[in-house]
PyMOL CGO cylinders between C-alpha atoms (Angstrom):
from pymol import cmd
from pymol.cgo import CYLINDER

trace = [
    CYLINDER, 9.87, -19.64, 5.80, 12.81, -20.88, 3.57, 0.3, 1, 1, 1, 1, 1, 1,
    CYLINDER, 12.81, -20.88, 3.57, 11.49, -23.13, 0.96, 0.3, 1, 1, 1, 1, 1, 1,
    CYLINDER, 11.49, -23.13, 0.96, 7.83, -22.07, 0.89, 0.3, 1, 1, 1, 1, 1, 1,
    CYLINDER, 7.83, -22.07, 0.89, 8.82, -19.86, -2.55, 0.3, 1, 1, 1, 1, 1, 1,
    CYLINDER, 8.82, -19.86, -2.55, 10.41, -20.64, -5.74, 0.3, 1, 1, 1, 1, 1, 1,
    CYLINDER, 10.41, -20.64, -5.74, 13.64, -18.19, -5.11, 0.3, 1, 1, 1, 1, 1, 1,
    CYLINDER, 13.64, -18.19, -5.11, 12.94, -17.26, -8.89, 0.3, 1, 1, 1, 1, 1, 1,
    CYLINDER, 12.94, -17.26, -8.89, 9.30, -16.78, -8.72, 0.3, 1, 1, 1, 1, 1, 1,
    CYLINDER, 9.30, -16.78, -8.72, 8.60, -12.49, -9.17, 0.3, 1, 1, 1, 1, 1, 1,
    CYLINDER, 8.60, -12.49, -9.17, 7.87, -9.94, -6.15, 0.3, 1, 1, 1, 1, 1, 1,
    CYLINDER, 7.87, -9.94, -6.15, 6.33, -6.91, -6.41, 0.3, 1, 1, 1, 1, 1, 1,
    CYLINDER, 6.33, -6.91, -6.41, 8.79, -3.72, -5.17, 0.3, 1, 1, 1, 1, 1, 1,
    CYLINDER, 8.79, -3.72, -5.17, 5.28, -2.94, -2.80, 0.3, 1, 1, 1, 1, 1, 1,
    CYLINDER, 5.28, -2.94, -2.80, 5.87, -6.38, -1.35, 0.3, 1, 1, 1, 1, 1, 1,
    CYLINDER, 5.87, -6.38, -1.35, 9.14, -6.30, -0.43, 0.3, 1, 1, 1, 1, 1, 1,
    CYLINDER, 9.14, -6.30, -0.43, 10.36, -4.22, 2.58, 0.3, 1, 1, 1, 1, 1, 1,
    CYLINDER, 10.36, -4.22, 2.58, 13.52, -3.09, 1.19, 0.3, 1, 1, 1, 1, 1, 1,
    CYLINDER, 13.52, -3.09, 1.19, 11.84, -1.18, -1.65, 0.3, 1, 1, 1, 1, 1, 1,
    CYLINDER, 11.84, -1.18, -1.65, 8.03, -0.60, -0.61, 0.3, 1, 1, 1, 1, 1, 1,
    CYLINDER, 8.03, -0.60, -0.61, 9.16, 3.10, -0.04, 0.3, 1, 1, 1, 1, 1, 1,
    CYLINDER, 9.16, 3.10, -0.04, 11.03, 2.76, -3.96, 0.3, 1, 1, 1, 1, 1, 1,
    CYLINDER, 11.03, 2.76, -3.96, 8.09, 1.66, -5.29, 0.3, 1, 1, 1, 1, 1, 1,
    CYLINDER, 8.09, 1.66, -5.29, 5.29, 4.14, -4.00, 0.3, 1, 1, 1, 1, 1, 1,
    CYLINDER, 5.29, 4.14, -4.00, 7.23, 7.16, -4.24, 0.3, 1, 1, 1, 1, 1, 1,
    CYLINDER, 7.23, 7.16, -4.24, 7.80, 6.25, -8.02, 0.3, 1, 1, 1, 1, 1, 1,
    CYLINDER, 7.80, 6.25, -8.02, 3.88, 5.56, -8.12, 0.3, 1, 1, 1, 1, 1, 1,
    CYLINDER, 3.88, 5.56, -8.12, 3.12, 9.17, -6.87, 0.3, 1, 1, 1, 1, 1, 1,
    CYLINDER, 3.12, 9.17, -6.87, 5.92, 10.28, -9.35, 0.3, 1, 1, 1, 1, 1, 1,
    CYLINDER, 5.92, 10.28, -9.35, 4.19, 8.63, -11.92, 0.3, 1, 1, 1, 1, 1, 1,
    CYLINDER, 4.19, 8.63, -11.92, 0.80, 10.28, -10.77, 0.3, 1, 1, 1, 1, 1, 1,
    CYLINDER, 0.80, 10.28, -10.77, 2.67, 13.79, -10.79, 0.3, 1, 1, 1, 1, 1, 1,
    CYLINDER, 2.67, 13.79, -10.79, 4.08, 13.55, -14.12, 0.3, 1, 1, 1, 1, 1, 1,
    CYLINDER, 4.08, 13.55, -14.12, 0.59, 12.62, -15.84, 0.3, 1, 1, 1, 1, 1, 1,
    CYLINDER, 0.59, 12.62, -15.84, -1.26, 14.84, -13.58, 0.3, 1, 1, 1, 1, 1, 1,
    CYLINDER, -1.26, 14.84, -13.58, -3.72, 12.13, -12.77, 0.3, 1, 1, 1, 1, 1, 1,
    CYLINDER, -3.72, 12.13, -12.77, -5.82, 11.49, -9.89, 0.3, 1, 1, 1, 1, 1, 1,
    CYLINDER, -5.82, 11.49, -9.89, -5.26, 7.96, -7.55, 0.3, 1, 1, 1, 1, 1, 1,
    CYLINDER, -5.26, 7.96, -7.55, -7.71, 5.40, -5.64, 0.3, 1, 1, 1, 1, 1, 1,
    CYLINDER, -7.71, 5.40, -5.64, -5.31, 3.15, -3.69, 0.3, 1, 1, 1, 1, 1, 1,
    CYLINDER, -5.31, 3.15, -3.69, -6.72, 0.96, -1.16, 0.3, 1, 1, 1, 1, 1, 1,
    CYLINDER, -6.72, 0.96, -1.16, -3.75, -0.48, 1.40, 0.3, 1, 1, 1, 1, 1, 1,
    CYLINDER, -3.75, -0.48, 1.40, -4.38, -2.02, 5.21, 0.3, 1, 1, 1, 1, 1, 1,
    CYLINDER, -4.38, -2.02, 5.21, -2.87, -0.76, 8.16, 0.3, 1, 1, 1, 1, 1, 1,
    CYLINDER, -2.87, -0.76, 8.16, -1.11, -4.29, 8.10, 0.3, 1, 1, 1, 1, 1, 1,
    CYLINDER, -1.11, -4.29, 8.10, 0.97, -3.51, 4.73, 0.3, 1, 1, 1, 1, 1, 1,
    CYLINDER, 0.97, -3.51, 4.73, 4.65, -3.35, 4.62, 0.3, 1, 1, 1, 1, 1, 1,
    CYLINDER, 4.65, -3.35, 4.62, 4.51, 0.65, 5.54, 0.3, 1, 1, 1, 1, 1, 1,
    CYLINDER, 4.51, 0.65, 5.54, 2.19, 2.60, 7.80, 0.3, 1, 1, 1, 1, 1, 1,
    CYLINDER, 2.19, 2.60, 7.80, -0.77, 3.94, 6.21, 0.3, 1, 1, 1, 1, 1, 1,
    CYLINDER, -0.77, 3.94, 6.21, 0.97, 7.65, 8.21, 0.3, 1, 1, 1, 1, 1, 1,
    CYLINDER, 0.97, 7.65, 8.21, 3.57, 6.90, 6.20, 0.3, 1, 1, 1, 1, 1, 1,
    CYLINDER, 3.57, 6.90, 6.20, 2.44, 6.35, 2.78, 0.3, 1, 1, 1, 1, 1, 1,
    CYLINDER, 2.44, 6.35, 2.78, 0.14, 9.26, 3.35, 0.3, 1, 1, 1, 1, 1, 1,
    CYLINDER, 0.14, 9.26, 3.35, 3.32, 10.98, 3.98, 0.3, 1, 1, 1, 1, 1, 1,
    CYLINDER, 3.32, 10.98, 3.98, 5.58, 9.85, 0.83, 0.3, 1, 1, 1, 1, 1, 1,
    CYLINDER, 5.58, 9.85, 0.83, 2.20, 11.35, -0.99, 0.3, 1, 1, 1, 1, 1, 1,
    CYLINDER, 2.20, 11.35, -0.99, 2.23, 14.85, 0.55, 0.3, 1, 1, 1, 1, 1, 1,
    CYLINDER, 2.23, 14.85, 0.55, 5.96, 15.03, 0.02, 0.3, 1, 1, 1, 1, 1, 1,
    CYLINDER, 5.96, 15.03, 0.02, 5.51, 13.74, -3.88, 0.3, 1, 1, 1, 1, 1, 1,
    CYLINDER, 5.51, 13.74, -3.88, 2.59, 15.73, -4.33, 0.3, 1, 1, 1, 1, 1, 1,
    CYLINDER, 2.59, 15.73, -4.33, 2.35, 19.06, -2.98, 0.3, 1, 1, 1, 1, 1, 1,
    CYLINDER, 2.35, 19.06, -2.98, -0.06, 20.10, -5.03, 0.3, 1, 1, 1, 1, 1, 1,
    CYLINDER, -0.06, 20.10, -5.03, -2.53, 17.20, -4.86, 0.3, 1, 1, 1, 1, 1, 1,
    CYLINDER, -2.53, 17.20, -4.86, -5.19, 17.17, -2.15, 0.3, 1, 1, 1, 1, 1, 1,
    CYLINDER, -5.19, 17.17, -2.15, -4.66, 13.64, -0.19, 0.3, 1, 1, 1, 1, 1, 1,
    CYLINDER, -4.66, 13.64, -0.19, -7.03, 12.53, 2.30, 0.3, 1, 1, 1, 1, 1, 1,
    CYLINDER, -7.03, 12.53, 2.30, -7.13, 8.70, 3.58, 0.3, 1, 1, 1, 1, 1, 1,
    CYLINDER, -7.13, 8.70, 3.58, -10.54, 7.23, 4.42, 0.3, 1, 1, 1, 1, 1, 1,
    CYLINDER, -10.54, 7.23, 4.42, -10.52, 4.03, 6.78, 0.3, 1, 1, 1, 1, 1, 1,
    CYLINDER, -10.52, 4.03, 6.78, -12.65, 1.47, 7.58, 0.3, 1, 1, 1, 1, 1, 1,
    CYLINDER, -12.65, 1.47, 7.58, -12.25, -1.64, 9.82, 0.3, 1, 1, 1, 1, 1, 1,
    CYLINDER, -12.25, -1.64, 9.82, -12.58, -4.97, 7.64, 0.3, 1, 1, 1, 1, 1, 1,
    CYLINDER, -12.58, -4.97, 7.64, -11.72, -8.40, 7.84, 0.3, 1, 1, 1, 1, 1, 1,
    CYLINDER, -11.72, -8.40, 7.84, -9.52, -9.60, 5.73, 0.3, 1, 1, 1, 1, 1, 1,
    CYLINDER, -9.52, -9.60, 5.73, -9.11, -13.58, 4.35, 0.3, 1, 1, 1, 1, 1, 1,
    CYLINDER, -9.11, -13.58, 4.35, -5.48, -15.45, 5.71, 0.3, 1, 1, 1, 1, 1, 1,
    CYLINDER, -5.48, -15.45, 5.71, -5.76, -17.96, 2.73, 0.3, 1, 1, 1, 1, 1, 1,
    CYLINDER, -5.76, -17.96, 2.73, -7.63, -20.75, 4.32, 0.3, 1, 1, 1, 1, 1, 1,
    CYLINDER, -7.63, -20.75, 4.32, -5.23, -21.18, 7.28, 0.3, 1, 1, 1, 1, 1, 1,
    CYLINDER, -5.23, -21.18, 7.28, -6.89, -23.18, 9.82, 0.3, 1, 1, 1, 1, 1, 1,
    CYLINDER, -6.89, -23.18, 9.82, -6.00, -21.00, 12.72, 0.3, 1, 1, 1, 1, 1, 1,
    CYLINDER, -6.00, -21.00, 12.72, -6.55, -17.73, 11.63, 0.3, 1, 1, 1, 1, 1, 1,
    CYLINDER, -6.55, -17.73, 11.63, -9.17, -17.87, 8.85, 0.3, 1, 1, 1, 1, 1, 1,
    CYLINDER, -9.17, -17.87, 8.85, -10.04, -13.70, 9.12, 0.3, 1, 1, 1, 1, 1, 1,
    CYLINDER, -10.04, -13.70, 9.12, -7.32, -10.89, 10.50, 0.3, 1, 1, 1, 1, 1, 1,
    CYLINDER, -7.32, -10.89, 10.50, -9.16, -7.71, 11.85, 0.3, 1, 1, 1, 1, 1, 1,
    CYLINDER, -9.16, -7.71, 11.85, -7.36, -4.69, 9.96, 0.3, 1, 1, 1, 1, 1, 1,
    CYLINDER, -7.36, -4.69, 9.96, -7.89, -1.12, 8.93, 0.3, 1, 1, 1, 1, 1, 1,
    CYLINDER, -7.89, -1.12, 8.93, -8.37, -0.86, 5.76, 0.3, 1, 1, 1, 1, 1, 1,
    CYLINDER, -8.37, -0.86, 5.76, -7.47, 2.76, 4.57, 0.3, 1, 1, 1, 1, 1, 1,
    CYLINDER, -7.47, 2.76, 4.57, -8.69, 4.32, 1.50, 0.3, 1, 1, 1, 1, 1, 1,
    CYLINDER, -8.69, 4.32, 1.50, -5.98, 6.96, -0.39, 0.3, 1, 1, 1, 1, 1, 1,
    CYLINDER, -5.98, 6.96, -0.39, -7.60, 9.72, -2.46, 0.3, 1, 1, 1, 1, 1, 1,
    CYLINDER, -7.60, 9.72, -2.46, -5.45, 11.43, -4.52, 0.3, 1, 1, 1, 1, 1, 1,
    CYLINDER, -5.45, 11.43, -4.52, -7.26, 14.91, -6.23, 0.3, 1, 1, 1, 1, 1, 1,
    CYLINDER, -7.26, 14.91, -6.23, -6.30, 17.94, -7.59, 0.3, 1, 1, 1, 1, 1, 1,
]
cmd.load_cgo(trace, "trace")
């Protein structure tokens, strides 16, 4: 909705659709290079499909054993009148080695 945001105000790469896929294929770069284990906890609702970002993983991280968990949750719209709660599925990422 024009005018809602400050056009300066900053944006997270994962929230914006043009660079979602950018931004977690540099996080499971990141999690590559440092040989580290990840917890990420997205909704089906997200800017990618939780098939998807399990997929960017597997590609990034051949190595890695990654298994998403989900759950279905409610999740809080910010106090708008009409649609107080949003039924999603919340999907838990588990990154090991």
């Amino acid at each position: 909705m024009k005018g809602r945001y400050r056009e300066e105000r900053h944006q997270s790469p994962f929230c914006i659709k043009s660079q979602v896929r950018g931004a977690f294929i540099d996080l499971f770069e990141g999690v590559k290079a440092s040989d580290s284990s990840l917890v990420l906890s997205y909704s089906n609702t997200g800017m990618i499909s939780l098939d998807e970002l399990l997929a960017i993983g597997e590609k990034a991280l051949p190595n890695k054993k990654i298994e998403i968990l989900t759950t279905d949750h409610e999740h809080m719209t910010m106090g708008r009148k009409e649609d107080r709660q949003r039924s999603v599925k919340e999907g838990l990422l588990l990154v090991r080695a």
